[in-house]
N, C-alpha and C positions, 0 to 999 in steps of 0.2 A: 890453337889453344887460346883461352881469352880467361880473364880475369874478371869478375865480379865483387864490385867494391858495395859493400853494405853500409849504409851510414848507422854511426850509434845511438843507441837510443836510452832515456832514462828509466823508462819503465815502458808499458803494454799503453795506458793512458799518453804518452808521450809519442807513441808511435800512430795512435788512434789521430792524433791531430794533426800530424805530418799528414796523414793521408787524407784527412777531411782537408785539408788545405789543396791539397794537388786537385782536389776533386773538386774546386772552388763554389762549395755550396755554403750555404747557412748551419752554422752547429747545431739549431732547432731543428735544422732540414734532414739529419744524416740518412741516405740509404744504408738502410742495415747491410742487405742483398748481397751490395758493392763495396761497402768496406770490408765485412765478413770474407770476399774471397781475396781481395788486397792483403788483407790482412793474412789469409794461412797462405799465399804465396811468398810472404818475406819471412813466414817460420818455416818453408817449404826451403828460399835461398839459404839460412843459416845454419840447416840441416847437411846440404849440400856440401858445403863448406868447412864441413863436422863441427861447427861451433855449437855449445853446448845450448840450451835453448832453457830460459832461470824458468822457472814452474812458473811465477807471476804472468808470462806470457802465451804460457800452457792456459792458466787458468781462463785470462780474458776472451782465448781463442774458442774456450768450449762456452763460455758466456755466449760471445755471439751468434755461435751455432744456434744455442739454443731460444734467443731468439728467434733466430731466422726461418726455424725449424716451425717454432710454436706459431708465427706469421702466416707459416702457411699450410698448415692445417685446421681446419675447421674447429672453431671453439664450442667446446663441449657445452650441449643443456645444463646441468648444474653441474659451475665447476668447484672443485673443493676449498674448502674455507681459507688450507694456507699457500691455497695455489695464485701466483702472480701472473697476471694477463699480460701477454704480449705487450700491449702497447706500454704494460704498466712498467713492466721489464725497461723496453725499452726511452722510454722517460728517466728512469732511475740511471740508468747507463749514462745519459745526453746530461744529468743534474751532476751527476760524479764529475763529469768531461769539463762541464763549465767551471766548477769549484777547484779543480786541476788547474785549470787556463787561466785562472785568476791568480793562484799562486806564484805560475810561473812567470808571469807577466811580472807580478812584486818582483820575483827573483829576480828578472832581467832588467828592472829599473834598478833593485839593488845594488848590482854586477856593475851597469854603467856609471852609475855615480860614486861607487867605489874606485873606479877606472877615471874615473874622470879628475874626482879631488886627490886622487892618490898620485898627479904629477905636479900638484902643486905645494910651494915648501914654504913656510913661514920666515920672515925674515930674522936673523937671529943673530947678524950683529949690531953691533950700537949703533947712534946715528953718528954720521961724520961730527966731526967738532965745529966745523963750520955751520951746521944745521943746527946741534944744539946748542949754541948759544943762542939762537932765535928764539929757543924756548923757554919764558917765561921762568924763574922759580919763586912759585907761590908761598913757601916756608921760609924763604930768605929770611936771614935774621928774626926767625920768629919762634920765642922758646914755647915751652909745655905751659908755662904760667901764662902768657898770651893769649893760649888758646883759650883756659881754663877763665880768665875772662870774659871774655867774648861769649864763650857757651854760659853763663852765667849772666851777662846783658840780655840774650837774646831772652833766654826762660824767663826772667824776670821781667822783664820791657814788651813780653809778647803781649796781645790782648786776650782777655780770656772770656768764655763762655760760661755767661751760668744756668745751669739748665733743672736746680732746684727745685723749679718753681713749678716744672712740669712732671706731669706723675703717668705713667703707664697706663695706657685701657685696657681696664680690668673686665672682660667680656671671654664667656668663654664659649667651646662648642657644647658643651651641657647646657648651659643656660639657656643660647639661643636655638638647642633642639625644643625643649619648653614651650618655650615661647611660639614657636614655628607651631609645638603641636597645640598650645592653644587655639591658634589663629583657623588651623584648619578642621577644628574639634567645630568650631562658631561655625565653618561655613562648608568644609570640608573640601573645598576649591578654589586655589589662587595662581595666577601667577608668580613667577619670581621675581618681577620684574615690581607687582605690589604686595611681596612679600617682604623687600627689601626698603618699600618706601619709605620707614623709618628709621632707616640707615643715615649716620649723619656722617660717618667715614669709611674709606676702604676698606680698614679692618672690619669691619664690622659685616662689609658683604661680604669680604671673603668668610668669615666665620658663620656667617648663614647660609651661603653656600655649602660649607662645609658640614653643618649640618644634615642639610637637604640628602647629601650623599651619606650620610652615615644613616637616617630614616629609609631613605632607599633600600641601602645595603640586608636593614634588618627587616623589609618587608613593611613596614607600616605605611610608607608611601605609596602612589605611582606617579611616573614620572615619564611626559610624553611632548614631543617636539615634530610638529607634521615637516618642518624642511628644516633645510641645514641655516643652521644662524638665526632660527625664526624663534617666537614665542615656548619658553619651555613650562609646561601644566604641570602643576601638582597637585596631588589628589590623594585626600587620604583612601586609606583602605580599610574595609567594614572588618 
């Protein structure tokens, strides 16, 4: 007589990765073939065992069949519109596995660091008496009317900025589409680069920039960049 100890498992996904592991391959790599029958031999032992078997692992068991099934029989001349191709299948299967394995990874960096700060205690008596008196006391002797001083020097004694004098740039992206399309009305092609020549501030290219993309957006542009980082063309459109 011998015993059969089944390890547990969280779900069907859970159990897919135990076995991709013993099988030490790549998670892109999985033999279907090989885990497919890995796989109904441990719904085979929990059977055995009369342990109830949760549908979830019912479910994944007939997934893979039907992979493995569809792998190896010949793909149909036209196959039907909501029909999923083997390999397509199987991709979607490997995209679930990975988004699985990421979780559980969170999970188990979670678990550790909960484990880990959950045996350390903050300290929560006072300090000895010997230690605080080494500690400064900055309110010594100091009432509410002292402070209300003090905050009252500084505000007043602070230097101050005056910035009056200077007014906002009043530019906008309406103005400078305008403008933009005058320019390319005259010639009907520029770059950005001397589209912007009359830019005397940041703002100002970003706003014509901004434009450029709002022209685009409505079709009156084109807009073309032969490599990345290189010269971007605008051009109006007839």
């Amino acid at each position: 007589m011998y015993q059969i100890k089944l390890d547990v498992f969280e779900g069907p996904f859970d159990l897919l990765l135990d076995l991709i592991g013993k099988q030490k391959v790549d998670i892109y790599d999985v033999p279907i073939a090989k885990i497919t029958e890995e796989y109904l031999q441990y719904l085979r032992r929990m059977k055995e065992l009369n342990l109830e078997v949760a549908s979830e692992f019912i479910l994944m068991a007939v997934t893979l069949i039907e992979i493995k099934a569809a792998s190896l029989l010949p793909a149909p001349e036209e196959p039907e519109k909501d029909e999923i191709a083997p390999q397509e299948a199987r991709e979607l299967l490997i995209a679930r596995l990975i988004e699985y394995k990421k979780f559980k990874n969170a999970a188990a960096e979670f678990a550790q660091r909960t484990y880990q700060y959950g045996h350390i205690y903050s300290r929560e008596a006072p300090l000895e008496e010997r230690f605080a008196e080494l500690q400064p006391d900055f309110l010594k002797d100091i009432i509410l009317l002292d402070l209300v001083r003090i905050y009252q020097r500084i505000v007043l004694e602070a230097p101050r900025l005056d910035f009056s004098h200077m007014g906002p740039i009043a530019i906008s992206v309406e103005e400078r589409t305008e403008k933009v399309l005058e320019r390319l009305k005259w010639s009907r092609r520029f770059t950005f680069r001397e589209l912007i020549s009359d830019c005397e501030n940041k703002i100002e290219i970003i706003v014509t920039f901004l434009a450029i993309l709002e022209l685009f957006r409505s079709g009156t542009i084109y807009l073309d960049q032969s490599e990345t980082f290189g010269e971007l063309r605008v051009e109006l459109i007839a």
